[in-house]
C-alpha positions in Angstrom: -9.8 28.3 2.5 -10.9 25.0 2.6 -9.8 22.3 4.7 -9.0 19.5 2.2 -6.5 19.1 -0.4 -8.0 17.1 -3.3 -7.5 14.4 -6.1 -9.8 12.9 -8.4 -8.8 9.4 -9.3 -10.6 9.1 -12.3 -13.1 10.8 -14.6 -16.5 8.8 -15.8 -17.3 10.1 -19.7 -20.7 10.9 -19.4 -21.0 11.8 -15.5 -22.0 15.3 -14.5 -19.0 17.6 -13.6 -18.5 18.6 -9.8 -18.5 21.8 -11.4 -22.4 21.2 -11.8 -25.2 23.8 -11.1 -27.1 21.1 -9.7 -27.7 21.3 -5.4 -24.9 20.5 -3.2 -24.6 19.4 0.1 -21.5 20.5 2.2 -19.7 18.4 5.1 -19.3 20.7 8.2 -16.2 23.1 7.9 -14.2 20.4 5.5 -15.4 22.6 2.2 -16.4 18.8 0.8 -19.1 19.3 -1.4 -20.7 17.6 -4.7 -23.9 17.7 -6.2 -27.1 15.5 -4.8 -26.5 12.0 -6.2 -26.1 8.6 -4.2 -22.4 9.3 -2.8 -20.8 7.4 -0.3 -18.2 8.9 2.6 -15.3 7.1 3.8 -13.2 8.8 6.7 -10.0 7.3 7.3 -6.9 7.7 9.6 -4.3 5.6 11.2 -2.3 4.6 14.2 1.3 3.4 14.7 2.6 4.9 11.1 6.5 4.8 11.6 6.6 4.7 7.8 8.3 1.8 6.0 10.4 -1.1 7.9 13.4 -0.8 7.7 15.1 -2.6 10.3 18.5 -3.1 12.9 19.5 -4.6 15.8 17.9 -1.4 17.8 14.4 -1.7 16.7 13.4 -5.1 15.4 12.1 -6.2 18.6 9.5 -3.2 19.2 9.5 -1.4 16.2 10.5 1.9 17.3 7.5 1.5 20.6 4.8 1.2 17.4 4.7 -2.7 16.7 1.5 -2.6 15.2 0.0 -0.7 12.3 -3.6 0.1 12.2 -6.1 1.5 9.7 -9.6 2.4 10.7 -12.5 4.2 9.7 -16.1 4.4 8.8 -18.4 5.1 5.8 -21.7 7.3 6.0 -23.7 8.1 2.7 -24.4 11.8 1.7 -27.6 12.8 3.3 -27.2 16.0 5.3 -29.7 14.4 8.1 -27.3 11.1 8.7 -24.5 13.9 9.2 -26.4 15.9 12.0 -27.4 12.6 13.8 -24.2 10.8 13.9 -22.9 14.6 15.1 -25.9 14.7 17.6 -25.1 11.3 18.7 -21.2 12.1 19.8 -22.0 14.7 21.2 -24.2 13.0 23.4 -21.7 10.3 24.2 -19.5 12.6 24.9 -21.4 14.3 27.4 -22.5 11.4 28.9 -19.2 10.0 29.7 -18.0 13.4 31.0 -15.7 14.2 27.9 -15.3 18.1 27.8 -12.0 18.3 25.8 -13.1 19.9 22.1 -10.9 17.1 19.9 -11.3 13.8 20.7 -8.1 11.3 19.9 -8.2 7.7 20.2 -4.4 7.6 22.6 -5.7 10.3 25.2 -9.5 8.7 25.2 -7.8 4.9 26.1 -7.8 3.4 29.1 -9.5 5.6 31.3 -12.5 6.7 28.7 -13.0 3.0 27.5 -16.4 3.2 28.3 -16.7 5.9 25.8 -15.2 4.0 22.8 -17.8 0.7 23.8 -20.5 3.2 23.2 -19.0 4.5 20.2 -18.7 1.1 18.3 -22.0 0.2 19.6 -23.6 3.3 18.3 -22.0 2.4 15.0 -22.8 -1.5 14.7 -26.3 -0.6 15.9 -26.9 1.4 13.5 -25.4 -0.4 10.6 -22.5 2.2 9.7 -19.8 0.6 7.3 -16.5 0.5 9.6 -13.5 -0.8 7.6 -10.0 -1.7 10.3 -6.7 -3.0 8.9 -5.1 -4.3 11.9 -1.6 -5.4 11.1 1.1 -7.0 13.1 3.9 -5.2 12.0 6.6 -8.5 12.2 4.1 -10.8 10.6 3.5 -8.3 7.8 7.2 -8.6 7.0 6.8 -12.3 7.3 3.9 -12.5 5.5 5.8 -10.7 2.2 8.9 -12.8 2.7 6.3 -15.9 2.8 4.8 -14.5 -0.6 7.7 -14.6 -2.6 9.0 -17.9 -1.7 5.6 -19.3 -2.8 5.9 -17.2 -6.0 9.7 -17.9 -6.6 10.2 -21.7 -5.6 7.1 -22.9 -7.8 5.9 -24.8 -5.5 2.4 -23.5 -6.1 2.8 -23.7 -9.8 0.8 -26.8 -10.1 -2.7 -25.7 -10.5 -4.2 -27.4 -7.3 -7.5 -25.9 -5.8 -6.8 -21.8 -4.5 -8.0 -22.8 -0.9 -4.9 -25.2 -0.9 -2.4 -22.1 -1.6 -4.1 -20.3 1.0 -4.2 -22.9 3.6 0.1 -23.8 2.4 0.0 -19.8 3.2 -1.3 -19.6 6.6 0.7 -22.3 7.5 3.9 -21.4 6.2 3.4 -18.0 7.5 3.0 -18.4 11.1 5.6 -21.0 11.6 8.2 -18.3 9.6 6.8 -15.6 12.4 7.6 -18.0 15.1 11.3 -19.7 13.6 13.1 -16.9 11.5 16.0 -15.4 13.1 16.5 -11.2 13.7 19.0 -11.5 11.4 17.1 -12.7 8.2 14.1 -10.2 9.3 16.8 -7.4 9.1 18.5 -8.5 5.9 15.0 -8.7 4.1 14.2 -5.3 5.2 17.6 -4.2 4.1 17.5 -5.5 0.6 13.8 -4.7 0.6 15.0 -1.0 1.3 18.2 -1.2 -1.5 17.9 -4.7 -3.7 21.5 -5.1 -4.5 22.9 -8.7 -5.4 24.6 -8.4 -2.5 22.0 -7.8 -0.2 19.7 -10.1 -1.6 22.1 -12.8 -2.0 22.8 -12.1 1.9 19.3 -12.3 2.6 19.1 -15.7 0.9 21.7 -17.0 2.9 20.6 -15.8 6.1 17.1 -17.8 5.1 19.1 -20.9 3.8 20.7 -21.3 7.6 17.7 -21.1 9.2 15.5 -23.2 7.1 18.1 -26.1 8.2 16.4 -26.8 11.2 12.7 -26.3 9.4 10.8 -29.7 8.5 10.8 -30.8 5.1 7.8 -29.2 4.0 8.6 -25.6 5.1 12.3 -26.4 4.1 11.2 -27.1 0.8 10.0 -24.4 -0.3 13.1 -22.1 0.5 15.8 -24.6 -0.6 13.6 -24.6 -4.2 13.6 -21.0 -4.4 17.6 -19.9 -3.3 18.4 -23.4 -6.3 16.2 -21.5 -8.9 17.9 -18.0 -8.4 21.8 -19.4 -8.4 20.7 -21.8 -11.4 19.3 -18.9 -13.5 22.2 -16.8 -12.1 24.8 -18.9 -13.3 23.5 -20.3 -16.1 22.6 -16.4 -17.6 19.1 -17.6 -17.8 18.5 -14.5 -15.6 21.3 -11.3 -16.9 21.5 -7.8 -15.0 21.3 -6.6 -18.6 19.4 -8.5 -20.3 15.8 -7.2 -18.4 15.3 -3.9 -17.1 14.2 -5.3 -14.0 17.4 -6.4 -12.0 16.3 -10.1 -11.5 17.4 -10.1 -7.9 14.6 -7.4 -7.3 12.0 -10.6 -8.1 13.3 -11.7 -4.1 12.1 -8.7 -2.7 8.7 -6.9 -2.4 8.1 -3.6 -5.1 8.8 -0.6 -4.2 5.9 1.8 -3.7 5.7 5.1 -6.0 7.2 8.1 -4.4 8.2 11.1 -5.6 12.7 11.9 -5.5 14.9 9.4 -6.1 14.1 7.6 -2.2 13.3 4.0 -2.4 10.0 3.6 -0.1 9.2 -0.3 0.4 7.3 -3.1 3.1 5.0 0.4 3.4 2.1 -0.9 5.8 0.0 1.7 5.1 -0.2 1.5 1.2 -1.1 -2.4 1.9 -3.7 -1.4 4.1 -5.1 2.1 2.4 -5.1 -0.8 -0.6 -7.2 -3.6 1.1 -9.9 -0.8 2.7 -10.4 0.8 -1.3 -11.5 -2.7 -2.5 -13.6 -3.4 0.6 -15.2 -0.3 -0.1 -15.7 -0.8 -3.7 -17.3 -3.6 -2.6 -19.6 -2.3 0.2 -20.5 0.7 -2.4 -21.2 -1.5 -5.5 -23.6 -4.0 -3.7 -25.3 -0.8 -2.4 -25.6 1.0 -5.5 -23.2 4.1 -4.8 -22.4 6.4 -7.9 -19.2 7.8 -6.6 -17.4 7.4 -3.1 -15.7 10.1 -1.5 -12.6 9.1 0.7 -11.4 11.7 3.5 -7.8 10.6 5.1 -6.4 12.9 7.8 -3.8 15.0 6.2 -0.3 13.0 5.7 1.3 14.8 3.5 4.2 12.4 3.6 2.1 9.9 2.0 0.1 11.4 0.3 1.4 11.0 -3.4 1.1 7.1 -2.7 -2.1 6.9 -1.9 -3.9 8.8 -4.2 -1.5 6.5 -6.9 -3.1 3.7 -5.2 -6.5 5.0 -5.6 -6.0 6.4 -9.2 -4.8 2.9 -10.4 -7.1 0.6 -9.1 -10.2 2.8 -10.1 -9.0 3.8 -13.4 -11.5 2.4 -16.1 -8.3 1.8 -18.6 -5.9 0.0 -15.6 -8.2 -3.4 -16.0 -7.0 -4.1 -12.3 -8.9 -7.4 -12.6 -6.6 -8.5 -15.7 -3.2 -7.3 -13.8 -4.4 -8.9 -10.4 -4.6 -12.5 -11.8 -1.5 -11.5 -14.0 0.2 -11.5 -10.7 -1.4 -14.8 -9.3 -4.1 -13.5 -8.0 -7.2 -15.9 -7.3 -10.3 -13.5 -8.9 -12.8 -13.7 -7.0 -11.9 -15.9 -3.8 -12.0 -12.9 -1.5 -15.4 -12.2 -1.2 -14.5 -9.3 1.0 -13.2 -7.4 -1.9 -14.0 -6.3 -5.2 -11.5 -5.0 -7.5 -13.6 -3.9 -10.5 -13.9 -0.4 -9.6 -16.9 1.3 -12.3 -17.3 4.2 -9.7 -16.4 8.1 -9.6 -13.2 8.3 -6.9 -12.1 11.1 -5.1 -9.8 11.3 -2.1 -9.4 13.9 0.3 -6.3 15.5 3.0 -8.2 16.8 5.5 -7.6 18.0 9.2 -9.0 16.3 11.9 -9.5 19.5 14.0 -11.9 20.9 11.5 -14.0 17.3 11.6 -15.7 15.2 14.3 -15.7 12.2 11.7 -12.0 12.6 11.2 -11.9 12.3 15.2 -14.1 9.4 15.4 -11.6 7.7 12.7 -8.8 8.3 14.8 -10.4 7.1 17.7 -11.3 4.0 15.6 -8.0 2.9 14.6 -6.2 4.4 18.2 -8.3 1.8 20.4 -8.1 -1.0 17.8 -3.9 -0.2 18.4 -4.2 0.1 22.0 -6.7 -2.9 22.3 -4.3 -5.9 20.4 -1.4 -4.5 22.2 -2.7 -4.4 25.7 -4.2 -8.1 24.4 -0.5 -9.3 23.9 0.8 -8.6 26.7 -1.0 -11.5 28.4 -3.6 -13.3 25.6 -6.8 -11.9 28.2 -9.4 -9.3 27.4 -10.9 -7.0 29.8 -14.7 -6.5 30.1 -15.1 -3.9 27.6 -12.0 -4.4 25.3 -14.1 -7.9 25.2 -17.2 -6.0 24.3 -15.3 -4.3 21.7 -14.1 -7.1 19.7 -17.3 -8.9 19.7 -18.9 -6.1 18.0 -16.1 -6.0 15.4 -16.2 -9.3 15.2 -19.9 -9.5 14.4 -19.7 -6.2 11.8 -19.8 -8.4 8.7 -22.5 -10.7 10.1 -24.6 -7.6 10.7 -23.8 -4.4 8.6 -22.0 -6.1 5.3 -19.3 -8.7 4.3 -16.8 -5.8 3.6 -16.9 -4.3 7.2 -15.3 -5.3 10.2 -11.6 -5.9 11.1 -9.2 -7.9 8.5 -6.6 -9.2 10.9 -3.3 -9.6 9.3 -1.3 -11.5 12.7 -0.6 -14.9 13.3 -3.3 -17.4 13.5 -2.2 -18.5 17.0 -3.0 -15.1 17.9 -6.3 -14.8 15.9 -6.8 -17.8 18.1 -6.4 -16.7 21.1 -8.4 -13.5 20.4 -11.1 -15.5 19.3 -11.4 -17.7 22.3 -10.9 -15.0 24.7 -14.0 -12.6 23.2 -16.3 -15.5 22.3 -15.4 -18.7 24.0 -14.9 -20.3 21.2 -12.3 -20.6 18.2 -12.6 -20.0 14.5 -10.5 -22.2 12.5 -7.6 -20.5 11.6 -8.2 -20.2 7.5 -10.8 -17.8 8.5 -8.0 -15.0 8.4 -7.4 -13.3 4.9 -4.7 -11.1 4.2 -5.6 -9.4 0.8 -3.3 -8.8 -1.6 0.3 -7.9 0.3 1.6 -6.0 -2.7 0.9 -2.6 -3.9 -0.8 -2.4 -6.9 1.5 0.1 -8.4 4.4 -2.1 -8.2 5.8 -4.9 -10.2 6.5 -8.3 -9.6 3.6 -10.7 -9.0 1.4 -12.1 -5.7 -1.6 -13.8 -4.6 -4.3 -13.6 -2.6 -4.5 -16.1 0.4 
């Protein structure tokens, strides 16, 4: 029986069926196989998955022991000779570095086996293999959405100024909401993010009002703008519960994602993140001239449904995902990163990682990524070869492609720091791009910073 669960996202009129009589190459014991034509291989898997935020008193300072939320992986094309050498090559690392345990996993490889993981990404950058990391504060990813819709919902960024000065207003407004709103607002956004009632919202809004009291005038702004256009629509029935089937208090908090049951699932990191890797992908595999891509995720059943909604929408050839992106606000094509005109054959996998040394070297991608940014904040310094480490991801889209690397979605301060403390020097700060924060399967609009 095979090792993977399937689903095709979308089928090309005039392709060859993977049904085909044509040759077929396999990958190891996963059961993967299509016929000989320029494919393209992404393994994927994550660390610090506690599902959606939904916060209390308990938990919004740690996040449950998982503050961060990372996504990590590689890509590798199909030629059955680039399989057997990157399998060659772990092997070798692994017996190098005295690693005799049969799976390898990113948590029980870190600290003591950091050697190991240096060689690993330096194997990969030195040999130009794609690897795509979502590394996401888990805090700042709530701020980030709660930044996103007071820029859509005040119109202060109606005006059609230049896109670099939304994305600069962005950043800025951003990281001083990381660093100046209360527990209390965080909680009641993640509460009315999890069930959108008036009265949640409306609690929400007042909980931001109080603390943008003491926020300068052009943070204050903003907000004030925003909670004055919901009551004035409100009470002047410009806005009616009835009149739309979209509750319009639901406009003040981000979409929920698509799940199956009657469960609300919302501020979902990994659908953000699953979302930003498929369009740097699609771009990676366009500019080389891929005909399909093929995208392994370690088996999560719990999310699976999502993702493979995800994957469906933004690479079905009738979805027009460039039309809805700048429907929603979306600058098309500032992000050079990404590409979301997706004219490939998509397929994603569920597979398990003990059947697959790529689905190991995934985890161990994303594991150290986790274990490196929070070992980082504890004091802002890097070790020797966490230092290492981050200058090679650092230097990924330099080197390998534009697509590849880390997108860092934490406080510039913190990008900052990082910066300094790898390279010795600083990037300045609008260097950091977030990619869309909302799901494409949901409504409501966004931008891209």
């Amino acid at each position: 029986m095979s090792a993977l669960k399937s689903s095709s996202s979308s089928t090309r009129s005039g392709k060859r069926s993977l049904n085909s009589s044509s040759p077929r190459y396999s990958i190891g014991r996963l059961g993967v196989s299509y016929e000989v034509k320029k494919r393209f291989y992404v393994f994927l898997d994550e660390s610090g998955n506690t599902g959606d935020l939904i916060l209390n008193k308990e938990n919004i300072r740690h996040f449950n022991n998982q503050p961060y939320f990372v996504l990590g992986g590689f890509g590798i094309e199909n030629d059955e000779s680039s399989f057997e050498e990157l399998t060659s090559a772990i092997t070798r690392l692994k017996k190098d570095n005295h690693i005799y345990f049969k799976e390898l996993k990113g948590a029980r490889l870190w600290p003591k086996k950091i050697k190991f993981i240096y060689e690993l990404f330096k194997y990969l950058y030195e040999n130009d293999f794609p690897v795509f990391v979502e590394l996401m504060d888990k805090k700042f990813f709530i701020i980030a959405n709660i930044a996103n819709i007071v820029g859509l919902t005040s119109g202060v960024l109606d005006h059609p100024k230049a896109l670099f000065d939304k994305r600069i207003f962005f950043n800025r407004f951003a990281d001083y909401l990381y660093l100046n709103l209360s527990p209390e607002t965080i909680i009641w956004f993640s509460k009315a993010s999890r069930e959108p009632s008036q009265e949640n919202v409306e609690t929400f809004l007042a909980f931001l009002r109080r603390d943008s009291e003491k926020f300068p005038l052009k943070f204050k702004e903003p907000i004030d703008r925003m909670i004055d256009r919901y009551y004035y629509q409100l009470t002047n029935h410009l806005i009616s519960p009835t009149q739309y089937s979209t509750p319009p208090w639901e406009y003040y908090v981000p979409p929920a994602d698509p799940k199956s049951g009657s469960k609300r699932v919302s501020l979902l990191p990994h659908t953000t993140a699953a979302t930003n890797v498929f369009m740097r992908v699609n771009r990676y595999s366009n500019d080389r001239g891929y005909e399909g891509v093929v995208i392994i995720h370690d088996q999560q059943e719990q999310w699976k449904e999502i993702l493979q909604n995800e994957l469906h929408i933004l690479s079905d050839p009738s979805s027009n995902v460039s039309k809805k992106l700048r429907e929603r606000g979306i600058p098309y094509p500032l992000n050079l990163r990404l590409d979301y005109n997706f004219d490939r054959h998509y397929r994603i996998f569920f597979g398990d990682s003990e059947k697959t040394i790529f689905l190991q070297l995934a985890d161990v991608i994303s594991s150290s990524i986790n274990k490196l940014w929070e070992k980082f904040k504890r004091n802002y310094r890097l070790r020797p070869y966490s230092k290492k480490i981050i200058d090679i991801i650092l230097n990924f889209p330099a080197k390998v492609h534009t697509s590849t690397g880390t997108n860092f979605v934490i406080a510039k301060f913190e990008f900052e720091k990082l910066m300094e403390n790898a390279t010795g020097r600083s990037l300045p700060w609008e260097y950091i791009e977030y990619g869309p924060l909302f799901p494409m399967s949901g409504r409501g609009s966004t931008y891209e910073n």
